[in-house]
N, C-alpha and C positions, 0 to 999 in steps of 0.2 A: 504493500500500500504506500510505504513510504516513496518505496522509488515511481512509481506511477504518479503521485505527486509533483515532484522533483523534474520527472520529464515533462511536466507539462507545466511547472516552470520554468525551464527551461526553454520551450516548444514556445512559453509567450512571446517570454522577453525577446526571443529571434522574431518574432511575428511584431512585435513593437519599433524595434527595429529598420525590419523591412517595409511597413507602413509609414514612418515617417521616412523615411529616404524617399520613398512614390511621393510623399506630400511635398517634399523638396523639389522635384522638379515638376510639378505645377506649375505653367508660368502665373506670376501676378499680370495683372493688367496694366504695371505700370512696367514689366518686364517683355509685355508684347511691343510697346515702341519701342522701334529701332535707332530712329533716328539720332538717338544720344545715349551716349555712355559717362559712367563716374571715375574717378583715378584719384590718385594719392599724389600733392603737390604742395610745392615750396613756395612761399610769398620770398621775393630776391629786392623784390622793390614795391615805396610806396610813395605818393603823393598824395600828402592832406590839405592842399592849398584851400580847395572848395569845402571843408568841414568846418561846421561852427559847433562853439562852443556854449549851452545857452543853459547855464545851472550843472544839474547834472547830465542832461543831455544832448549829446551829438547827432548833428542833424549834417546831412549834405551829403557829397559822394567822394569816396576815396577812388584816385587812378590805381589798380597795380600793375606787375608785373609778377608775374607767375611760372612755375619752371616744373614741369610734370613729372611725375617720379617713375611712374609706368605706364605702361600701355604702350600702342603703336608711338605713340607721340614722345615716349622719354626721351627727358633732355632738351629739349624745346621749350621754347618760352612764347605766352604769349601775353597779351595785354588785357584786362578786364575793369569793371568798376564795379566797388561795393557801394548799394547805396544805404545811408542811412536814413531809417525813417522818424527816428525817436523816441522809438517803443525799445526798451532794455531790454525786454524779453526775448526780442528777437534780431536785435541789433547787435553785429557783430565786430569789433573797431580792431580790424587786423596789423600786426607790425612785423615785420621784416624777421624772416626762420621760420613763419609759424608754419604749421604742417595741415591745410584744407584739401578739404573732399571736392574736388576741380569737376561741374558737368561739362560735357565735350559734345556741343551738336557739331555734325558734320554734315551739309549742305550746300547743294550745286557746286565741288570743289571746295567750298568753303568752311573753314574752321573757326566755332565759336567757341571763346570757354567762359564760363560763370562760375562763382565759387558759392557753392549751397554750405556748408561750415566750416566747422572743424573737422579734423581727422580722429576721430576718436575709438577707432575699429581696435589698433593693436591695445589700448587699455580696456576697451572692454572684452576681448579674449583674453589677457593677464589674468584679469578678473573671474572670468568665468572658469578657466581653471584655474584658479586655485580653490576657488569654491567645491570643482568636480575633486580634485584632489582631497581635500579636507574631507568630506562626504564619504568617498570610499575607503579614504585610510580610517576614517573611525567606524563607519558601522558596514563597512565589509560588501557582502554581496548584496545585504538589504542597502546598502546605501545606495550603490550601483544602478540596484533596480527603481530605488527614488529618484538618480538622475535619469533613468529613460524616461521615465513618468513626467521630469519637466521638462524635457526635449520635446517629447511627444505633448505635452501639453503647448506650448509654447506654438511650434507648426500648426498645431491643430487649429489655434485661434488665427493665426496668422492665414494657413493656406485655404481651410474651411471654413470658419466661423465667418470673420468678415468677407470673404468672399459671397457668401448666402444671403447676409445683413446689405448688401449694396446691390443686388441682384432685385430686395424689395420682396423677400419673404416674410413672412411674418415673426418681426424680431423674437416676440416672450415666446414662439411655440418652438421656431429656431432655434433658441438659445436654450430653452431646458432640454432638448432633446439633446441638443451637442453636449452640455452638464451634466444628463445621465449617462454616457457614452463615455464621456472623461471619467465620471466617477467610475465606472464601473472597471475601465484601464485603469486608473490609480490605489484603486482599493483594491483590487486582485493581485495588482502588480506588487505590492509592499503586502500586502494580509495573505495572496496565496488562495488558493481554490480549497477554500475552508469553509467550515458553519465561521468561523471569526470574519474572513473576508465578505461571508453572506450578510452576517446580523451587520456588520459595517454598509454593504451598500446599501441594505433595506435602508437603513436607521438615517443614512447621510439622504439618499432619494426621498423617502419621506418629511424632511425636515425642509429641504429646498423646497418640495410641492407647497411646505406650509408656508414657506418664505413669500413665492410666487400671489399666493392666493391673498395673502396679509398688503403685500407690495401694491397685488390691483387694488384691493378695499381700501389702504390709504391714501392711493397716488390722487382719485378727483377730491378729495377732502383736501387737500393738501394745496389742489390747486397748481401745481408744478410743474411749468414747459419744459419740457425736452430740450431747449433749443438753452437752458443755462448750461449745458455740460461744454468742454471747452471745444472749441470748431464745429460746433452743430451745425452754425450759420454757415459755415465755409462748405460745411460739405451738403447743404440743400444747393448753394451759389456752384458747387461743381459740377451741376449735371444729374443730382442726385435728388431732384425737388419733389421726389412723390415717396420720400423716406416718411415714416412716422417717427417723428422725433420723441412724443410721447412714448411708444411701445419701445425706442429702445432705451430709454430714460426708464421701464419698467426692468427690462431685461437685464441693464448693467446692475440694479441693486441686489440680484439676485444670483448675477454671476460674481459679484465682487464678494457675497459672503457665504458662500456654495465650497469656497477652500474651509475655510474654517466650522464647517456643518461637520465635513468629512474629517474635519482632524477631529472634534470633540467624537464624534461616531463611530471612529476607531479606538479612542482609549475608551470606550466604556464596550467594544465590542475586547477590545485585546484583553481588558482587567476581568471581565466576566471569562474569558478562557483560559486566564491565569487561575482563578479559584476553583473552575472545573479540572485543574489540573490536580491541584494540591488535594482537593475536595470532591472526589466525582459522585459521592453518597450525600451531597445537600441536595434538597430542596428545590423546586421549581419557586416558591414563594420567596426563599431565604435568597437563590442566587436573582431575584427580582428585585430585590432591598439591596444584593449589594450593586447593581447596576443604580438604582438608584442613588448610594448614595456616593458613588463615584461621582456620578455627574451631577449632584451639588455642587462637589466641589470642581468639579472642572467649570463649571458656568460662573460660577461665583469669578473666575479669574478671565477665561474666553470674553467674557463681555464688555471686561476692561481692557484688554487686549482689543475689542474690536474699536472701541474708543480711539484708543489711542491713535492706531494705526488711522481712520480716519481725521482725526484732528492733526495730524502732523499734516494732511494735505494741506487743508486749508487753515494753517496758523497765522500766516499773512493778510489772510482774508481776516479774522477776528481782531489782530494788529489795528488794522486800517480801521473800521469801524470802531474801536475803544480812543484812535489820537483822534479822529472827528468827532468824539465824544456822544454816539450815537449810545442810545439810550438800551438797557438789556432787551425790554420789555420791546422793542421795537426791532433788534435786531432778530428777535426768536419771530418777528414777524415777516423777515427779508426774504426773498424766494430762494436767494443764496445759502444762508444758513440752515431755512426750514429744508432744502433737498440734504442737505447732509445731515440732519435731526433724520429725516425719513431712512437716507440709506445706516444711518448708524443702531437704531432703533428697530430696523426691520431685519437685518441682520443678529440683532440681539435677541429679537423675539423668536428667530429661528432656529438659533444656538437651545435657547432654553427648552425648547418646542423636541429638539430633536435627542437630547437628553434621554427625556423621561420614555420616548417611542424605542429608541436605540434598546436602551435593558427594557421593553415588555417584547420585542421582540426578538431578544439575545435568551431571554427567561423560557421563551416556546422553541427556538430554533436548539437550542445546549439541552432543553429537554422535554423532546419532543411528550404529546401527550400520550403516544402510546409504548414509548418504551425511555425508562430514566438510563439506560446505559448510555455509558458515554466512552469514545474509543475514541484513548490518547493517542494514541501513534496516529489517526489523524489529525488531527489538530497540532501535532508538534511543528512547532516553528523551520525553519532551516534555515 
């Protein structure tokens, strides 16, 4: 039994694998134009004659010159302007070494280059492995299979998700269907084709549907356009003008706390097959209490964790409204703040929700109603 397990963890992870490699070369749509390509280049030279200076911000256009690092074009220099508009957030005031991501149209003979950033590809690979490093040198082959799970998650939102969302399917039915699909790869992938990996995906699918369902019952109370999440505007003005901004203003609150369903849904499904371990003569009632009282305490801390994590987005936002001395009692009334009240709130009440579902049905699934045997050599971990 063990090793039939075993090969078909094995049998996934290669099946994980080879699904997101297919997802990789999906072209994107913005991979189907041809007409321009990106490259890694050198600012050699700059002129800020035309830049002014007006407080803290620069407005005007910088000349450069620019020196491509690869591509057919290495070593070639050619000429470009940045312009500044005077928004920080997206204004970028280049000087001389810096290392930008160069676009290259190539037209009737003609060669254009623009610089869309900075180059920041070799730090964010550093980055990710040492992340991937850290992960498997600590927890081994389970870690391993945690980073397919965010590869394969990560592709997944990228080559499918929003490719469906911009296609104008129907975002909330879209996105929990891609959320159970995820869940059910991430929770097999790390729990294994166990009753622990089962009572997890029940407990984490369950808890999202409550999300989803809580999400539509508050969103027209609330009042709350779609169109405050950041580039809504930009992407109806793309082409995209028959999106429902609303439905996917429903669907991001439920995919943002769909990770954290599944994390609390696993420790109360894994702590219930630790005491079946130790204990396989308790209780269908007794190991119900102790799912319970796991996820007391796991919700007691998960919900401040979801806090937090959303209040670190928007701390600037709350910043800005206390120096204009905007009033509390008015700010819990701003569309800004009340969408993050919703997504932090609706996530909290999902967390809690999927708790108490997670152990009643870890309590039927560890012991079924017609027979209390429980057979550890399934369930043992590997």
């Amino acid at each position: 039994m063990l090793k039939r397990i075993a090969k078909m963890d094995l049998l996934f992870v290669a099946f994980l694998i080879l699904a997101t490699a297919a997802m990789l070369l999906i072209p994107s749509s913005s991979e189907l134009k041809k007409n321009y390509s990106y490259y890694k280049a050198r600012i050699v030279e700059t002129d800020n004659s035309l830049v002014g200076q007006y407080g803290l911000i620069r407005q005007g256009t910088q000349e450069l010159k620019l020196e491509l690092l690869n591509g057919p074009y290495k070593g070639k220099r050619f000429e470009t302007s940045n312009n500044l508009i005077g928004k920080m957030e997206l204004d970028k005031f280049l000087k001389n070494g810096d290392i930008v991501l160069a676009e290259v149209f190539e037209t009737h003979g003609n060669v254009f280059v623009n610089v869309t950033d900075y180059y920041r590809s070799n730090s964010e690979f550093i980055l990710f492995a040492a992340f991937s490093f850290i992960l498997i040198f600590y927890s081994g082959w389970t870690g391993f299979k945690a980073l397919i799970s965010f590869v394969t998650s990560l592709v997944g939102i990228w080559k499918v998700l929003i490719p469906v969302l911009l296609k104008g399917y129907d975002p909330v039915l879209s996105a929990f269907i891609f959320i159970c699909v995820l869940t059910a790869v991430i929770v097999y992938l790390v729990g294994g084709f166990t009753k622990k990996g089962n009572v997890a995906f029940l407990g984490s699918i369950s808890g999202i549907l409550f999300s989803l369902i809580i999400t539509e019952l508050f969103s027209k109370p609330f009042h709350i356009n779609g169109a405050i999440k950041p580039f809504s505007e930009a992407l109806l003005h793309s082409g995209y003008a028959n999106l429902d901004l609303n439905k996917l203003f429903i669907s991001g609150i439920f995919i943002a706390c769909s990770g954290a369903i599944m994390d609390i849904a696993m420790d109360i499904s894994a702590s219930m097959n630790e005491v079946m371990l130790k204990k396989p003569s308790i209780s269908r009632k007794e190991l119900l209490y102790s799912g319970l009282n796991v996820g007391r305490s796991v919700t007691g801390t998960m919900t401040t964790t979801l806090l937090l994590a959303y209040s670190g987005g928007y701390s600037t936002l709350l910043m800005t409204f206390m120096a204009q001395g905007v009033s509390t009692f008015a700010m819990l009334n701003i569309n800004y703040i009340s969408s993050e009240i919703l997504n932090t709130l609706v996530g909290s009440f999902g967390l809690i929700l999927t708790a108490p579902l997670t152990a009643l049905i870890g309590a039927f699934v560890y012991k079924p109603l017609k027979t209390s045997v429980y057979s550890e050599s399934v369930e043992k971990e590997f």
